[in-house]
C-alpha positions as CSV (number, residue, x, y, z in Angstrom):
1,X,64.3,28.6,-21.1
2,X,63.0,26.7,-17.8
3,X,59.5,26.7,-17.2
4,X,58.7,26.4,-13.5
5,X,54.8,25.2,-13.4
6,X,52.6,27.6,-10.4
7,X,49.7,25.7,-10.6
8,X,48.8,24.7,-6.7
9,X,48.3,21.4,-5.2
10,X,45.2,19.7,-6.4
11,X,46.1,16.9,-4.1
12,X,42.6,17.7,-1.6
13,X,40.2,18.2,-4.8
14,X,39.5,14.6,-5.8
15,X,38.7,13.6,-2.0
16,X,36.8,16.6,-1.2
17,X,34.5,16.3,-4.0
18,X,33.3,13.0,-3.0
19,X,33.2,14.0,0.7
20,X,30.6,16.7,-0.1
21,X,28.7,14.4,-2.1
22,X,28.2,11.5,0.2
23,X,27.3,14.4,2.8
24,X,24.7,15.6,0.6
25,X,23.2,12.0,-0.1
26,X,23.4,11.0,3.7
27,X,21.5,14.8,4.4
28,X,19.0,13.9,2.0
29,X,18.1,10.5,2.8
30,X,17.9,11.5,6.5
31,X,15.3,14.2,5.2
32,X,13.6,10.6,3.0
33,X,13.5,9.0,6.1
34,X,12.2,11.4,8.7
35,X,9.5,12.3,6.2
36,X,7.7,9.0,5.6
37,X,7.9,8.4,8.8
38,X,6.7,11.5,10.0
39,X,3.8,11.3,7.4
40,X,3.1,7.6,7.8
41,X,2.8,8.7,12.2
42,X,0.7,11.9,11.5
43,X,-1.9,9.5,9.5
44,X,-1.6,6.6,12.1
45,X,-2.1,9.0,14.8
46,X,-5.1,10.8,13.5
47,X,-6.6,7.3,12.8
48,X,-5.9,5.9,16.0
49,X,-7.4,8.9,17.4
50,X,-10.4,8.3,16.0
51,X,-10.8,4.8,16.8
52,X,-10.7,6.0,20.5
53,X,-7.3,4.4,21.1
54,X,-6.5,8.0,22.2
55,X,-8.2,6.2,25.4
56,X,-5.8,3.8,26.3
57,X,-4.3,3.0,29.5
58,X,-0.6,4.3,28.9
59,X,-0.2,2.6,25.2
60,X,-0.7,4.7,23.0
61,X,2.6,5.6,22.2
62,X,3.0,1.8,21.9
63,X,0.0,1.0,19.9
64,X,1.4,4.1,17.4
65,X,4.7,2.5,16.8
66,X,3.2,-1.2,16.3
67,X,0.5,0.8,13.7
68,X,3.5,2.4,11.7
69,X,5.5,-0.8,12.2
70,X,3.0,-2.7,10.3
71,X,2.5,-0.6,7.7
72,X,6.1,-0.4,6.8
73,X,5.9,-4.6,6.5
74,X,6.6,-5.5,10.2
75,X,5.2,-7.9,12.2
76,X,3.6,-7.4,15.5
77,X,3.3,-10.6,17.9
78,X,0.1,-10.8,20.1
79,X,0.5,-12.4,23.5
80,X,-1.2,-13.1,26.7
81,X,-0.7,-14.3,30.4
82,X,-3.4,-15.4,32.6
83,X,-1.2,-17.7,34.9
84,X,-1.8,-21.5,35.4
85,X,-5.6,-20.8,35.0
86,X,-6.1,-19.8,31.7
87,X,-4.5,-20.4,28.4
88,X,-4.2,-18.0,26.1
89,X,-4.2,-17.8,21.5
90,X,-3.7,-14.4,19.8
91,X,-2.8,-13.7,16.3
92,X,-2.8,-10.3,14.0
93,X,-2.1,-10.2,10.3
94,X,-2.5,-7.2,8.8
95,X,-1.6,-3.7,7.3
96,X,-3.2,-0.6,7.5
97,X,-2.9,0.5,4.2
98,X,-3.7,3.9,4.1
99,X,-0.6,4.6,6.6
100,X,1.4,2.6,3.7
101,X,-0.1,4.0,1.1
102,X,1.0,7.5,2.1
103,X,4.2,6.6,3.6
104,X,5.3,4.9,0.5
105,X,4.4,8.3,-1.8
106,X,5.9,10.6,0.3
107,X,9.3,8.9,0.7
108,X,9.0,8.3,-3.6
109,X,8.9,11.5,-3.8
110,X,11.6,13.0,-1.8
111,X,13.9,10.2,-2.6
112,X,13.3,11.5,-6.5
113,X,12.9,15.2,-5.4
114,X,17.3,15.5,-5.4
115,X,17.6,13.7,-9.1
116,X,14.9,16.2,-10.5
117,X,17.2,18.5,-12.4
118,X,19.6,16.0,-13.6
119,X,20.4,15.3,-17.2
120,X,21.6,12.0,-16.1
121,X,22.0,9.5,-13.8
122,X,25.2,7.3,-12.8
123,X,24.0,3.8,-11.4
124,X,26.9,4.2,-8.5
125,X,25.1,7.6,-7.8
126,X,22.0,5.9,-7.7
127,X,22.9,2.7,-5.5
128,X,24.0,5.0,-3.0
129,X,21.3,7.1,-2.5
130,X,19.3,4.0,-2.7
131,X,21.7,2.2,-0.2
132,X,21.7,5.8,2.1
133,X,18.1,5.4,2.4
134,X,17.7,1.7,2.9
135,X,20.4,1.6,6.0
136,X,18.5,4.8,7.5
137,X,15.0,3.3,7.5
138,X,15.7,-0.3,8.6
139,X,17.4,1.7,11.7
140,X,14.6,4.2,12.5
141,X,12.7,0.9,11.9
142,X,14.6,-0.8,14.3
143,X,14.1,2.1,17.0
144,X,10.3,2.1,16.3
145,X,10.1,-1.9,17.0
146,X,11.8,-1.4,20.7
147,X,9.1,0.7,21.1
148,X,6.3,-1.3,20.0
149,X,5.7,-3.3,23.3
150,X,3.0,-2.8,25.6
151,X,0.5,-5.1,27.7
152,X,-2.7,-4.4,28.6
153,X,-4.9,-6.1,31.8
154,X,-8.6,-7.7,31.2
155,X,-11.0,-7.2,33.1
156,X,-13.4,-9.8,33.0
157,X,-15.9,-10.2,36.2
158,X,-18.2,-7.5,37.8
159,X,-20.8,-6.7,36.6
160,X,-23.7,-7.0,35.2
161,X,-23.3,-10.9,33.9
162,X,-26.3,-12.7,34.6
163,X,-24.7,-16.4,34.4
164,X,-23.0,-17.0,37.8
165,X,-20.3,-19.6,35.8
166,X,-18.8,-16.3,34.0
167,X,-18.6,-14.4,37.2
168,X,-17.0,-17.1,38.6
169,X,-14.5,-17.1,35.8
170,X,-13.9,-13.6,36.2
171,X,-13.3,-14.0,39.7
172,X,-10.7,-15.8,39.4
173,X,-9.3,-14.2,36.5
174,X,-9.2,-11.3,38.0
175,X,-7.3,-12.9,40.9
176,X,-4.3,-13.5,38.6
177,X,-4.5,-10.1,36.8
178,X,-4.7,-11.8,33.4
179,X,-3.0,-9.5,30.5
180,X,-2.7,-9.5,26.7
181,X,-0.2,-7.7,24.6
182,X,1.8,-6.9,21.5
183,X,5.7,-7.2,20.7
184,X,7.5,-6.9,17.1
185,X,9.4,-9.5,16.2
186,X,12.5,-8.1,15.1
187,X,13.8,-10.4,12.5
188,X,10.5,-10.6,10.3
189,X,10.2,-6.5,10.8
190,X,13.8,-6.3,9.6
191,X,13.2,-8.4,6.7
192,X,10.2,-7.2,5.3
193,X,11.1,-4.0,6.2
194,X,13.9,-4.3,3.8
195,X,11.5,-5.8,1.5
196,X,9.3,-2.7,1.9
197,X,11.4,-0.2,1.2
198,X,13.1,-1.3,-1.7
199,X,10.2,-1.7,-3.5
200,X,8.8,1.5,-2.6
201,X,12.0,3.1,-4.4
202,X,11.9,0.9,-7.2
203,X,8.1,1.7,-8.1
204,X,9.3,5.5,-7.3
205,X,11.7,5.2,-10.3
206,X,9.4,2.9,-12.4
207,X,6.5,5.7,-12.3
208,X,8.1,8.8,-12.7
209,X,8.4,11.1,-15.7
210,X,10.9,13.0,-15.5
211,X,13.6,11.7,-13.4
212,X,16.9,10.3,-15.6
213,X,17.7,6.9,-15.4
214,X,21.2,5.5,-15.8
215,X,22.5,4.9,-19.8
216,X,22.1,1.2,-19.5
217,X,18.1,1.3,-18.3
218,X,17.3,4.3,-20.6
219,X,16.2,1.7,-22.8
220,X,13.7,0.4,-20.7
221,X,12.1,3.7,-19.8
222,X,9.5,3.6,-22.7
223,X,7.7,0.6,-22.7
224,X,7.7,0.4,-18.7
225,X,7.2,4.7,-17.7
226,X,4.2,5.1,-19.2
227,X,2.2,1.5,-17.9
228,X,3.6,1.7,-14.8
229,X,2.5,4.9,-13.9
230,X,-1.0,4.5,-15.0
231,X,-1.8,1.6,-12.9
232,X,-0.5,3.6,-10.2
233,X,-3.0,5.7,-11.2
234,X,-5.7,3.1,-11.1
235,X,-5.0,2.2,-7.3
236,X,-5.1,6.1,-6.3
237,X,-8.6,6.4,-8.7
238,X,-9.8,4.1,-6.4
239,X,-8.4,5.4,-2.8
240,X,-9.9,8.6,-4.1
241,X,-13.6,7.4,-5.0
242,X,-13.3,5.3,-1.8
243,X,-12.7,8.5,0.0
244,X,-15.5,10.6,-1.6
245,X,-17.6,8.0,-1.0
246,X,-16.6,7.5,2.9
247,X,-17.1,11.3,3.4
248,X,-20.4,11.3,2.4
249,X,-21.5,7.8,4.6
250,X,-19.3,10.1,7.7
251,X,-21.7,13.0,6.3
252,X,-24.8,11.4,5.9
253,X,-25.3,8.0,7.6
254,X,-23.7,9.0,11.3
255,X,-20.8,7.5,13.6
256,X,-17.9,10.0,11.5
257,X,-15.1,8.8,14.0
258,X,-15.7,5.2,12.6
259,X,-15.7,6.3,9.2
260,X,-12.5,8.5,10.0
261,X,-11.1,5.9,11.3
262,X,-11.4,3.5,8.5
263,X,-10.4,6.2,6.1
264,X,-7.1,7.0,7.8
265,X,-6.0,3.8,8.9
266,X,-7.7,0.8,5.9
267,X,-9.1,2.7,3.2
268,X,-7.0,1.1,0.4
269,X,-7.8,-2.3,2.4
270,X,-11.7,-1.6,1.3
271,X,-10.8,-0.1,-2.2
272,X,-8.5,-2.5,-3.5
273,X,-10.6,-5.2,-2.4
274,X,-13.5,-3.3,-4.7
275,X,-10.8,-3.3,-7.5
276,X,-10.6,-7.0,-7.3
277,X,-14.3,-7.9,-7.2
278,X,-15.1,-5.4,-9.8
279,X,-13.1,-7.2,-12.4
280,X,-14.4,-10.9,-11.2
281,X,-11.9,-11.4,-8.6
282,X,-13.2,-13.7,-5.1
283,X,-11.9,-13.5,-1.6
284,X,-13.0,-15.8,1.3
285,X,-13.2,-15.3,5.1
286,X,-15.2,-15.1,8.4
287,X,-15.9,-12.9,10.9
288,X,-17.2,-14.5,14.2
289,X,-17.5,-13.3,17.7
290,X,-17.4,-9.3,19.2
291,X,-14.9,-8.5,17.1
292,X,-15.1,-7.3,13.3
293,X,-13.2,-5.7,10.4
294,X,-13.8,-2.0,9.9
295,X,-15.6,-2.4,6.5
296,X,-19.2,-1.2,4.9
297,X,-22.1,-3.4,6.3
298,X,-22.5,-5.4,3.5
299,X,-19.0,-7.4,3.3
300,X,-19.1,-8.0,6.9
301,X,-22.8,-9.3,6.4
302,X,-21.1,-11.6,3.6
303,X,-18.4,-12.5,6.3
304,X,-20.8,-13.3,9.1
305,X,-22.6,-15.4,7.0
306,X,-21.0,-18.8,6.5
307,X,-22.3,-21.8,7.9
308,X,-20.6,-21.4,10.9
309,X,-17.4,-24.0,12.1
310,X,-14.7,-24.1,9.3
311,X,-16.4,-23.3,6.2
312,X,-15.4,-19.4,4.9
313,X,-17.4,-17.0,2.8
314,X,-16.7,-16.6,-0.4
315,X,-16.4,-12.4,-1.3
316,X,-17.4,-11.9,-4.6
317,X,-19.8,-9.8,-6.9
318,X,-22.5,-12.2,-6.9
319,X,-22.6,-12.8,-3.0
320,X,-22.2,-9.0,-1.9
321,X,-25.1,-8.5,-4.9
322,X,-27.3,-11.2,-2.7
323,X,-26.7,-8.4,0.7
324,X,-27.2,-5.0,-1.8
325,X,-27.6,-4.8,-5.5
326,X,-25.8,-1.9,-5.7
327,X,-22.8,-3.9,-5.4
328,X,-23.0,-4.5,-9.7
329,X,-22.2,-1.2,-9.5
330,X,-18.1,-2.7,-9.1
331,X,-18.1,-4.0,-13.0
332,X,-18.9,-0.6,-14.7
333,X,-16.7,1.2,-12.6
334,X,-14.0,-1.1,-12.8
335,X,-14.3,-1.3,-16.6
336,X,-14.2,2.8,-16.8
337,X,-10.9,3.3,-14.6
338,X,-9.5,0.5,-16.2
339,X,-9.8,1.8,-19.3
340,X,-9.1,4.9,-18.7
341,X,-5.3,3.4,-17.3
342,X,-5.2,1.9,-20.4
343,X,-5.7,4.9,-22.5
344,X,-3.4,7.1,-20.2
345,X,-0.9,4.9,-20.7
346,X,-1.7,4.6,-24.3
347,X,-1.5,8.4,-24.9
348,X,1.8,8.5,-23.1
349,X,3.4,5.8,-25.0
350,X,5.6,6.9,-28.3
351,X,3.4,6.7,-31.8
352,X,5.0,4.0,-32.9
353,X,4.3,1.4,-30.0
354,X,1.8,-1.1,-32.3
355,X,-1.6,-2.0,-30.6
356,X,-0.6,-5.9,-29.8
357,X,2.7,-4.1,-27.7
358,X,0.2,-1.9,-25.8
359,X,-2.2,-4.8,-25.1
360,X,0.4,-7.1,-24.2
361,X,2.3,-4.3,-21.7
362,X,-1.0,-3.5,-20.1
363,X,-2.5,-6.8,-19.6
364,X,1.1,-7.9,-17.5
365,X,1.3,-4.4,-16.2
366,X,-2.4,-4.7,-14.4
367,X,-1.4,-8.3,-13.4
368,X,1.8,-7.4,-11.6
369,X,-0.6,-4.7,-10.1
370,X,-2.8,-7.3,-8.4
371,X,-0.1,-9.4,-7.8
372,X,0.9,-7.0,-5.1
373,X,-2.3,-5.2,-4.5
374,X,-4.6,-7.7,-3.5
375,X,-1.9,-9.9,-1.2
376,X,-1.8,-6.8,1.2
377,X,-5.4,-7.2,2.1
378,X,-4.9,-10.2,3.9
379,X,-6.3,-10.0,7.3
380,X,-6.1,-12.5,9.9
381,X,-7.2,-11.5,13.5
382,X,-7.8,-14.1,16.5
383,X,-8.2,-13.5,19.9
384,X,-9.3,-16.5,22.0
385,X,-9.0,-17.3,26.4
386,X,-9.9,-20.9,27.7
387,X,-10.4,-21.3,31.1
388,X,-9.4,-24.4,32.9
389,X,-9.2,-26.0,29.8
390,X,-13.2,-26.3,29.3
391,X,-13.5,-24.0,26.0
392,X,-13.2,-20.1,25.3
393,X,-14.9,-17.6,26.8
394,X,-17.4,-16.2,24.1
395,X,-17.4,-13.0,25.5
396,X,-13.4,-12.5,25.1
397,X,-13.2,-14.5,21.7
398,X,-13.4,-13.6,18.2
399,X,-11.6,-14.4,14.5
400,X,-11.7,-12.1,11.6
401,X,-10.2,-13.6,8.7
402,X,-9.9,-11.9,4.7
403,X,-7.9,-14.3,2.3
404,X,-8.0,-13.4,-0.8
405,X,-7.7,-16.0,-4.1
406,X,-4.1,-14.0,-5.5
407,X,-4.2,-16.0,-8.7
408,X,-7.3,-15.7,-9.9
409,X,-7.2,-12.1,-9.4
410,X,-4.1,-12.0,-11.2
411,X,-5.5,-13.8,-14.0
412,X,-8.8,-12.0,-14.4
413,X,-6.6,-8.5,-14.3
414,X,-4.2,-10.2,-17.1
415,X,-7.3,-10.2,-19.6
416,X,-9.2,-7.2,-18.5
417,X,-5.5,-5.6,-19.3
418,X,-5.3,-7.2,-22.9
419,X,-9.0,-6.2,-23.9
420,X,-9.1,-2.8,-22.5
421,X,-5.4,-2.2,-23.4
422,X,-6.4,-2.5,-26.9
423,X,-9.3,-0.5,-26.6
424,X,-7.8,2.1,-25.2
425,X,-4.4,1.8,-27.6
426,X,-7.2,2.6,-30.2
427,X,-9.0,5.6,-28.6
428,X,-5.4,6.7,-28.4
429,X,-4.8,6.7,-32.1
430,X,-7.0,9.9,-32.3
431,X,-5.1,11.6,-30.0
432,X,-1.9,13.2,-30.3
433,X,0.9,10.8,-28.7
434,X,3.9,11.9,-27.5
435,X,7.2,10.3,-28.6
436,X,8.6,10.1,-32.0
437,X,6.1,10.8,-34.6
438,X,6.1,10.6,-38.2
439,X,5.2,13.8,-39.8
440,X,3.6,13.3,-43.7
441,X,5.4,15.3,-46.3
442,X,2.7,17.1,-48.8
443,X,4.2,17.8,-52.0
444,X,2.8,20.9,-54.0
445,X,3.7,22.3,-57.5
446,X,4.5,26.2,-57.3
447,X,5.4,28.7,-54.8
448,X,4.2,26.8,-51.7
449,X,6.7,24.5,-52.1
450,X,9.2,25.8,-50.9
451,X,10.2,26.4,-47.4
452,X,11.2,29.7,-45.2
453,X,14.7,30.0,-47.1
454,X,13.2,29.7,-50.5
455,X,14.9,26.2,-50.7
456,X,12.3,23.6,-52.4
C-alpha cells in the first residue's frame, strides 16, 4: 500500500529560527549599549554638576560628551586661537574613572544578564553577541564624538590687575577674541574605544560565576574564575573605602561639591593610586601654576613640591609620610584587602588546587591587575598662552602631570600576590572549599557499618 507523507513544509523553520535569534541578540545589545551609556552620562552629569560646569556658556552638553568620551578610552584634543598675537599649547590626558568604572559594570552585567540561564554556551552564539555589542558602541561612540566640540572665549583684561603690562596684554587679547577648545579625534576614539570595550566584555566573562562558557574554555574556568574575580574585588574594596572616606571629609571638613565632584568623576583615579603606594609602588609628577588635580591636600602638596623647572616629584609612601604620617596607614590596609582577595579566591578555588598553584595564580593575577590599573591614572594636563612671543602668561598657564612607574608596580604586586596568595591558600585550608572534595571513608565493625539499604 502507498504511503502518502502529510507532514507540512518545514522549508521556513530553519531560517526563521535564526532570524528571531539574531533579533533577540541585536535587542539586547541595543539594551547593553543604551545602558552604559546612560549610566556612564548620569554619573558624568552629576559630577560635572558639581564641579560648577553646570555654569558654562552653552557647553555643557559638549563638555558631557567629551567627559563620557574619555572615559570610554577616547581622546579629546585641546585647542586654541588667539590670532597672529598669541600662540597657543594645550594638552589633556586623562580618564575619569569613576564614569569608567561604572560604565564598564553596568554594560558586564547586562551583556551577561541574557546567558544567565543557560546550560551552555556556543562560541558562534557568543561572538555574536560580543560582535552585536562591539558594532553598537563604537557607533553611539562615534555619535557622542561629533558632539564633543565646543570653544570657549578668554577673557583676559579688566580688571583689577595691578601691572599695567598684563592689562595691556589683555587689551589686546581681547581685541582678537582669543578662544580655547576641545575636539575628539576620531581615529584614536575609535580605536581605543574598540580597545575599551572588548576588554570590558572579556573581564565580564573572566569574573563571573555563573555564566557558561563554551566546551572548549570550560577548562579554563577554574584556575582563572575564582582569581579573577577577587581582584576585582580588591579594586571595588578600595572605590568603596575611598568613598566612605570622601563622605565623611564632604561631611566634616567643608566644600561637599568638590568632594562630590571628585567622587563622581576620579574616585578610582585617588584609590587605585592608594592601592599602588600601599604595596611600595611610586609615581612621579608636578603640578604648577592655577590649575591642579582634584586630589586630598597631601599628594598635591607632594606634587607642588619639586624643585621647580623639569625635575618631577616622586609619589610614594615615604614622601606622602613626610606631608602626613597617616599616610603609613596605606601598608596595613593594603596587606588586609590583599589578603583577604587572596583568601576569597582561595576559598572559591576547588580542594584540590595545591598551595604553590594558588600562590603562583594570585601573584600573576594581582600583577595583570596593576598592569591595567595603575596605567589609567595617568594624567597629563597643560595649558599655556605666549604673547608676542615673550613667555606665557602666568595667570593663564598651568601643567599637572601624574606618571606612574607601571613596572615597578607590577612587580611589587607580583610578590605581594605570591606571599599573601599562600597565606591566604592556608587560612583557606580550614575552611570548607568548594569544588571536588575528597570525603574520608571511616570503617567500623558492627551495625554502623552499613549504610541506609543495609548494604555494608
Amino acid at each position: 500500500m502507498a504511503t502518502v507523507s502529510s507532514r507540512p513544509p518545514t522549508s521556513t523553520r530553519p531560517s526563521a529560527a535564526p532570524a528571531g535569534l539574531f533579533a533577540r541578540i541585536a535587542l539586547q545589545a541595543l539594551a547593553t549599549v543604551v545602558a552604559g551609556y546612560l549610566a556612564m552620562g548620569v554619573v558624568a552629569g552629576l559630577g560635572l554638576w558639581a564641579a560648577g560646569a553646570a555654569d558654562l556658556p552653552g557647553g555643557f552638553t559638549a563638555v558631557l560628551a567629551a567627559v563620557v568620551v574619555m572615559a570610554s578610552g577616547g581622546e579629546v584634543q585641546l585647542s586654541g586661537d588667539a590670532g597672529a598675537l598669541a600662540g597657543t599649547q594645550a594638552q589633556l590626558t586623562a580618564m575619569p574613572l569613576t564614569v569608567t568604572l561604572v560604565g564598564a559594570l553596568v554594560t558586564g552585567y547586562c551583556f551577561l544578564r541574557p546567558l544567565r540561564h543557560h546550560a551552555v554556551t556556543g562560541a558562534r552564539e557568543l561572538l555574536l553577541r560580543a560582535g552585536a555589542v562591539v558594532v553598537l558602541w563604537l557607533i553611539a561612540l562615534a555619535g557622542l564624538s561629533a558632539l564633543a566640540r565646543h570653544d570657549f572665549r578668554i577673557t583676559v583684561g579688566g580688571g583689577e590687575a595691578e601691572d599695567p603690562l598684563m592689562d595691556l596684554f589683555g587689551e589686546l587679547l581681547d581685541s582678537v577674541n582669543p578662544t580655547v577648545g576641545f575636539r575628539t579625534d576620531l581615529g584614536p576614539t575609535l580605536f581605543y574605544g574598540l580597545l575599551w570595550i572588548l576588554g570590558v566584555l572579556l573581564v565580564a566573562l573572566l569574573v563571573s560565576r555563573g555564566t557558561p562558557l563554551p566546551s572548549r574554555l570550560v577548562r579554563y574556568q577554574e584556575p582563572v574564575r575564582p582569581t579573577a574575580r577577587a581582584m576585582l574585588l580588591l579594586l571595588l574594596a578600595y572605590v568603596l573605602l575611598g568613598l566612605v572616606v570622601g563622605l565623611v571629609v564632604a561631611a566634616t571638613k567643608g566644600r561637599p561639591a568638590e568632594t562630590f565632584a571628585v567622587l563622581l568623576l576620579g574616585l578610582p583615579n585617588v584609590t587605585w593610586l592608594a592601592l599602588g603606594v600601599g604595596i611600595g609602588g611610586s609615581w612621579e609628577g608636578r603640578a604648577e601654576g592655577p590649575f591642579g588635580l582634584p586630589v586630598p591636600q597631601v599628594l598635591d602638596a607632594v606634587l607642588r613640591g619639586g624643585s621647580g623647572g623639569s625635575d618631577l616629584s616622586t609619589i610614594d609612601l615615604s614622601s606622602l609620610a613626610e606631608q602626613d604620617g597617616r599616610a603609613w596607614w596605606l601598608l596595613p590596609v593594603a596587606a588586609v584587602l590583599v589578603l583577604a582577595a587572596a583568601f576569597a579566591a582561595a576559598v572559591r578555588s576547588p580542594a584540590r588546587t595545591r598551595l604553590r598553584q594558588h600562590s603562583l595564580r594570585t601573584g600573576v593575577a594581582f600583577a595583570l591587575t596593576m598592569l591595567v590599573a595603575a596605567p589609567v591614572t595617568h594624567v597629563e594636563a597643560r595649558f599655556g598662552l605666549s604673547v608676542l612671543g615673550i613667555g606665557e602668561l602666568d595667570s593663564l598657564g598651568g601643567q599637572v602631570l601624574l606618571r606612574p612607574h607601571v613596572w615597578t608596580i607590577a612587580g611589587f604586586a607580583l610578590l605581594w600576590g605570591l606571599v599573601l596568595g599562600l597565606l591566604g591558600g592556608l587560612l583557606a585550608t580550614r575552611v570548607r572549599r568548594k569544588g571536588e572534595v575528597e570525603q574520608p571513608v571511616h570503617r567500623k565493625d558492627g551495625p554502623d557499618a552499613t549504610g541506609p539499604s543495609g548494604t555494608p
